[in-house]
C-alpha positions in Angstrom: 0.0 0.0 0.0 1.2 3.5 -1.1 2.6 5.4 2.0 2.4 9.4 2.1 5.0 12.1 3.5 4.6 13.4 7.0 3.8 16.6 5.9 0.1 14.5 4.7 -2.8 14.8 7.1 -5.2 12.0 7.6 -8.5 13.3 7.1 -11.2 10.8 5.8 -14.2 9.7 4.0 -17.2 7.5 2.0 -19.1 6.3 -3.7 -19.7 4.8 -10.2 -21.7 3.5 -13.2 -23.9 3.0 -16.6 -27.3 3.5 -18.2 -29.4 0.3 -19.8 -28.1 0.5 -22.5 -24.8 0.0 -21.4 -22.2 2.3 -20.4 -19.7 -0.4 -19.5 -17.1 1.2 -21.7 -14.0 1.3 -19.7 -12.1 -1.2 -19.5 -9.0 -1.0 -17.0 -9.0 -0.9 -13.1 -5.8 0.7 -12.8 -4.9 3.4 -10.3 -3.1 5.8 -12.3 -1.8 9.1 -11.5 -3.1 12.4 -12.6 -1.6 13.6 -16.1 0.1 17.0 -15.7 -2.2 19.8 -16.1 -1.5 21.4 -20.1 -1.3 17.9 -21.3 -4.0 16.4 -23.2 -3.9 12.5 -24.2 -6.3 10.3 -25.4 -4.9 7.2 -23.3 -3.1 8.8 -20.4 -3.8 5.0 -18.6 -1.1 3.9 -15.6 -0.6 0.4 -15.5 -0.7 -0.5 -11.8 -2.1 -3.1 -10.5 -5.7 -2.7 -8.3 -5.2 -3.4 -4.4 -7.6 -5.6 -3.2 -6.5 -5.0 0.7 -8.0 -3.1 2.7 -6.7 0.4 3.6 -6.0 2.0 6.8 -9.3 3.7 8.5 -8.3 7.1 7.4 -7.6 9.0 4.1 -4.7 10.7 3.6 -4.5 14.4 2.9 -2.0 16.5 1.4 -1.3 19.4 3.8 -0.4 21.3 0.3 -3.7 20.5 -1.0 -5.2 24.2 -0.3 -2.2 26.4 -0.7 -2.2 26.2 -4.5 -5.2 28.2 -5.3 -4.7 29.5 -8.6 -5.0 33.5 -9.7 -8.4 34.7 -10.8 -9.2 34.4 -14.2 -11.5 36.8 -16.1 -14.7 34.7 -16.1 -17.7 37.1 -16.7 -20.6 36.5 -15.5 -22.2 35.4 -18.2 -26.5 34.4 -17.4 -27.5 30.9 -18.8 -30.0 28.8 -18.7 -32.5 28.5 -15.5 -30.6 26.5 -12.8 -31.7 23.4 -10.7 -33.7 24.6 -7.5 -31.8 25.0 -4.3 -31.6 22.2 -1.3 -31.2 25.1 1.2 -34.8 24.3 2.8 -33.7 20.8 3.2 -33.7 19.2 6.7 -30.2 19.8 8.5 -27.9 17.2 9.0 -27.9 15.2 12.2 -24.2 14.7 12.9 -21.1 15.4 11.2 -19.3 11.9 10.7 -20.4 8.5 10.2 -18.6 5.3 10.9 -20.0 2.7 8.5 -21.2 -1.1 10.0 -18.3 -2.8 11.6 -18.4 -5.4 8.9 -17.2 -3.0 6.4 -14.4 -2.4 8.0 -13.4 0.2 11.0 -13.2 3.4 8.7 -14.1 7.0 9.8 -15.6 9.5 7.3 -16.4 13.2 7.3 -19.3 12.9 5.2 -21.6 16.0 6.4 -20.5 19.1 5.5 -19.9 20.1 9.4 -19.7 24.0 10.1 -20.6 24.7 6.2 -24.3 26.4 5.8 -25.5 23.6 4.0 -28.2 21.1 3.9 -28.9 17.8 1.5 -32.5 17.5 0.1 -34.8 14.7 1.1 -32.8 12.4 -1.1 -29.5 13.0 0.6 -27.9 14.8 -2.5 -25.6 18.3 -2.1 -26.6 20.9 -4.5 -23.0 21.6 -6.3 -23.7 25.0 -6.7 -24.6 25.5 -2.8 -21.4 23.3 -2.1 -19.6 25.6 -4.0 -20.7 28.6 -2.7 -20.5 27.7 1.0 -16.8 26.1 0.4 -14.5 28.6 2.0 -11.4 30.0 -0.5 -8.9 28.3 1.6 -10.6 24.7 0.9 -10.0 22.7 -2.5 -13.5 21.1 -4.0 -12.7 18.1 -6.5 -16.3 17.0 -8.3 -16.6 13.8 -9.6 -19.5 13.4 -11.4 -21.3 11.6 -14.5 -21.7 13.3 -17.7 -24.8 15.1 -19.1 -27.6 13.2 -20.9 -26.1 11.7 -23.6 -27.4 9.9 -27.3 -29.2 6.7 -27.0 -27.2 5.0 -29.8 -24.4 2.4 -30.0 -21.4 4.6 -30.6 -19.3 3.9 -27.8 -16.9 7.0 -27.0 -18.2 8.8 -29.9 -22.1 9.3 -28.4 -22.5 13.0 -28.1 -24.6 15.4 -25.4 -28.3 15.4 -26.5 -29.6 19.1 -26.7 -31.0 18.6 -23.0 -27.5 17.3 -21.9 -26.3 20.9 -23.3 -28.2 22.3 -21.7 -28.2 21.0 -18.4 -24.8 21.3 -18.3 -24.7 24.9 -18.8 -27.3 25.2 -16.5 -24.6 23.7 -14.0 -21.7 26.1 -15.5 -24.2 29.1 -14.1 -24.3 27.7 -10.7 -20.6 27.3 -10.3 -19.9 30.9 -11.9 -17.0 32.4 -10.4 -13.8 34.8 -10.2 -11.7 31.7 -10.8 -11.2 29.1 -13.9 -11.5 25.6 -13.1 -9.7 22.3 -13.6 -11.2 20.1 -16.3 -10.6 16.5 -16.3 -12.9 14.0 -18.8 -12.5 10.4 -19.8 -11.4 9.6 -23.3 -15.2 9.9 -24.8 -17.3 12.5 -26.9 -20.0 13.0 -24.3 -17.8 13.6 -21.0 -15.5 16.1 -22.5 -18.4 17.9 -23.8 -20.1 18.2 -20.7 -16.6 19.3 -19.3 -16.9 21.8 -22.3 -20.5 23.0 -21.8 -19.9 23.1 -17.8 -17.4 25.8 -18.6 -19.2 27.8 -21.5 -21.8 28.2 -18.4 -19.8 29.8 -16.2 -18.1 31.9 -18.4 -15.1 30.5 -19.5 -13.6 30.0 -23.1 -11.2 27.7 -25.1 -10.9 25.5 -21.7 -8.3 22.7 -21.2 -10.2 19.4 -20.9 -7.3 16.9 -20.0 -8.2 13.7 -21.0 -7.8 11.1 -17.9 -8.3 7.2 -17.1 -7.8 7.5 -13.8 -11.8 8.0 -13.9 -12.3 5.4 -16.0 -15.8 3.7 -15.6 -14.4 0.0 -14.4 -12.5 1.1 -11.3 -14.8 -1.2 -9.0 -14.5 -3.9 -11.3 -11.4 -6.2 -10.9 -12.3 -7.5 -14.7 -13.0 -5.1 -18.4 -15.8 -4.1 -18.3 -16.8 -5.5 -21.6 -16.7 -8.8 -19.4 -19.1 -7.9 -17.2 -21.3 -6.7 -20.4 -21.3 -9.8 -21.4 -21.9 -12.4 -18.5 -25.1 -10.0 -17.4 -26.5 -9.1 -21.3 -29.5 -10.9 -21.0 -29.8 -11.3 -16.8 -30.4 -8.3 -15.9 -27.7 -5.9 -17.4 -25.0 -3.8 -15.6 -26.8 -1.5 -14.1 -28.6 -3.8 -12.3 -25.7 -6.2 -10.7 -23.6 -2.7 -10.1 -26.4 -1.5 -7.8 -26.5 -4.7 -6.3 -22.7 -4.6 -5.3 -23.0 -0.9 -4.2 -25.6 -1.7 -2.1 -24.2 -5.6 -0.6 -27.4 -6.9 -2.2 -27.1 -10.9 -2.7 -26.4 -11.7 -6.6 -29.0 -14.4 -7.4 -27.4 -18.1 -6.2 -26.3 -19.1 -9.9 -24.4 -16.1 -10.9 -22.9 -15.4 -7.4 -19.8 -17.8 -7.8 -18.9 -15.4 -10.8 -20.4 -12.1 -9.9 -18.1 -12.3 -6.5 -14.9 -12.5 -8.2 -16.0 -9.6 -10.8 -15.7 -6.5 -8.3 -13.3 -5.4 -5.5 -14.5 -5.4 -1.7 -16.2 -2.4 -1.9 -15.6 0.2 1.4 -11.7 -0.6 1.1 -12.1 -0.1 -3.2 -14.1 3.2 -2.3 -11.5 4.6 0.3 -8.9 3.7 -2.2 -9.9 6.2 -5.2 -10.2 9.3 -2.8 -7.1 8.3 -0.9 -4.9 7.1 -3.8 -6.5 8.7 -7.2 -8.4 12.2 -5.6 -6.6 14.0 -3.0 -2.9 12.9 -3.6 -3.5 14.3 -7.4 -5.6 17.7 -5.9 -2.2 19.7 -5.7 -1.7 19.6 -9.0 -5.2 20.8 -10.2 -6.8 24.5 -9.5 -8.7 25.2 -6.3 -11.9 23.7 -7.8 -11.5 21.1 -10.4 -14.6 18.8 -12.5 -13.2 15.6 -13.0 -16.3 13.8 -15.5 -16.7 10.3 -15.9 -19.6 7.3 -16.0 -22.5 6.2 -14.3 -20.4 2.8 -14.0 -17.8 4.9 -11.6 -20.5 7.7 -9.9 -23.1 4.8 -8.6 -21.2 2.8 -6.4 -19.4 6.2 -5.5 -22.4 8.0 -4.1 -23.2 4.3 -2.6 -20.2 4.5 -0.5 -19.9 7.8 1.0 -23.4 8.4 1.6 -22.7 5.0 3.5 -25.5 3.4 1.3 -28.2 5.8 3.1 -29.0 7.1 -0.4 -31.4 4.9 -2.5 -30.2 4.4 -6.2 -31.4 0.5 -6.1 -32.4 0.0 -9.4 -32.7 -3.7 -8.9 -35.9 -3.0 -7.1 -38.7 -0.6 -7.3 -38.5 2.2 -7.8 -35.9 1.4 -9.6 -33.6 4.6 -9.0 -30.3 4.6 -11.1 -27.7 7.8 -10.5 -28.8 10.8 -12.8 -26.5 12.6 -15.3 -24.3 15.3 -13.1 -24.7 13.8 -10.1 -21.7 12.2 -8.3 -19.6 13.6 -5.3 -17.5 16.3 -3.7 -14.1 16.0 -2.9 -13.6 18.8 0.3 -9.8 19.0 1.3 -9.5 21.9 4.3 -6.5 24.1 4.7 -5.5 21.8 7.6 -5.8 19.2 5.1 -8.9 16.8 6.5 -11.3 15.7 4.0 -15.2 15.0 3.3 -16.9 13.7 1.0 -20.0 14.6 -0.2 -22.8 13.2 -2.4 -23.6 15.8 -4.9 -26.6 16.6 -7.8 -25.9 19.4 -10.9 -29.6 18.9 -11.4 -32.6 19.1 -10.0 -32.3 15.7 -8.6 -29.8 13.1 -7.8 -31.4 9.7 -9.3 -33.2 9.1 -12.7 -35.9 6.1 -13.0 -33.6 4.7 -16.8 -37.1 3.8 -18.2 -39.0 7.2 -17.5 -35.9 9.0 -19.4 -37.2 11.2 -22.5 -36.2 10.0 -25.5 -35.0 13.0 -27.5 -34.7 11.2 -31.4 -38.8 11.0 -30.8 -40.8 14.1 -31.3 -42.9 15.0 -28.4 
């Protein structure tokens, strides 16, 4: 297991996926290192192999993590499209850190937002653009979230945003507006580097960076390609619905659980891995507020894990919630360098039902 510097502080935390028609399009579970910042690559994939161990009960934060906020950058504020309503009358948080069952493992997590003026709605979702706002200028914010509503066609990483998707990820942008540019991070596909692209055209900003990144690759829970799970659950059920399952600790049916059980890491000690080895080490590097986008394969099991699977996106049962397009988490790293995680929504809600979804290539 890596091992940080002194100067890291152990903060601490808590969880990503595809639509039905399959978003299972990443293939590696590495854990690969953040590409620097200015360089763009359509394969910047570290071949290290996954750590199935489990971690120590805390994540490790860079005490740097907050002292490299970057200069303003003229970003006018430039009105778009009507944004998602706010969580702020939303019940407040009972307490500020929850330790999951002891059968998970004996982790501690920050995962309520603490002495921050905020307040999830009744689904347990963040508003980003209240997180943002409430996030002192001292603190870095790393989003991880899944892309806007894409295409319903087969074109892999060439599916672009629909015109709703453009939308709604404007919308977004002119929540997040700002006297500050952003980090941009996408996985190698059409539709999560446009949604990088329209995130930023809402807030203001022009001919943005989007550095193209595995290291938010959509398979990271798996311990197998993706395209393998594809196939074994096709015509049982599809990803989505074994995905949710593992998030969640649901029992795979008797016949595929032999199989099933070898296809995914344990997930709390998977979960802590990606914030402590793939988030906040690589946070330094990026501006005070960075949007990493990547899958619904990736964001489901996230929000799973450090909403320590209190929020329901089951969609192997009714009503068949699945994690909606820019939803995902927050990344909070302080200036004294402890962490929390956060589940976050860019729209008006945090879950979709896949079925009820408008079908945009059929006129209404």
């Amino acid at each position: 297991m890596k091992k940080y510097p002194a100067k890291y502080i152990m903060g601490a935390l808590f969880v990503g996926l595809c639509t039905f028609a399959g978003c299972g399009d990443d293939s590696t579970s590495a854990i690969p290192v953040a590409p620097n910042p200015g360089v763009v690559s359509s394969s910047s994939v570290q071949q290290n192999q996954p750590v199935d161990n489990p971690l120590s009960s805390s994540v490790s934060a860079p005490a740097s993590a907050t002292s490299s906020a970057t200069a303003p950058a003229s970003s006018a504020t430039v009105p778009g499209p009507d944004t998602p309503a706010s969580s702020s009358d939303a019940a407040t948080p009972a307490s500020s850190a929850v330790t999951p069952p002891v059968n998970n493992g004996t982790f501690t997590f920050v995962t309520t937002p603490g002495t921050l003026a905020l307040a999830p709605d009744a689904d347990g979702f963040y508003d980003m653009g209240d997180v943002y706002k409430a996030v002192p200028k001292t603190s870095k914010i790393a989003f991880v979230i899944r892309h806007s509503k894409r295409e319903k066609n087969n074109l892999g990483t060439e599916s672009s945003l629909t015109p709703i998707g453009i939308q709604k990820a404007q919308a977004l942008g002119a929540k997040l507006v700002g006297d500050e540019p952003f980090y941009y991070s996408s996985t190698n596909f059409l539709r999560t580097r446009a949604t990088c692209e329209n995130i930023a055209a809402g807030r203001g900003e022009t001919n943005v960076e989007v550095v193209t990144w595995d290291g938010i690759n959509g398979s990271y829970f798996l311990t197998v390609p993706s395209d393998t799970l594809d196939a074994y659950v096709s015509k049982r059920g599809g990803n989505p619905k074994f995905i949710a399952m593992y998030s969640y600790g649901a029992d795979y049916p008797a016949a595929l659980a032999p199989t099933l059980s070898t296809y995914f890491h344990d997930f709390f000690p998977r979960g802590t891995q990606f914030l402590s080895e793939v988030i906040v080490p690589n946070m330094p590097k990026w501006k005070r507020v960075s949007i990493l986008v990547s899958h619904d394969m990736l964001v489901e099991p996230l929000v799973a894990f450090v909403s320590n699977r209190t929020i329901n996106l089951k969609v192997f049962e009714d009503p068949y919630r699945w994690v909606n397009y820019l939803s995902g988490i927050a990344v909070i790293v302080d200036e004294a360098g402890a962490v929390t995680a956060l589940p976050v929504r860019g729209d008006e809600v945090g879950w979709m039902i896949p079925r009820d979804e408008v079908d945009e290539s059929v006129a209404q």
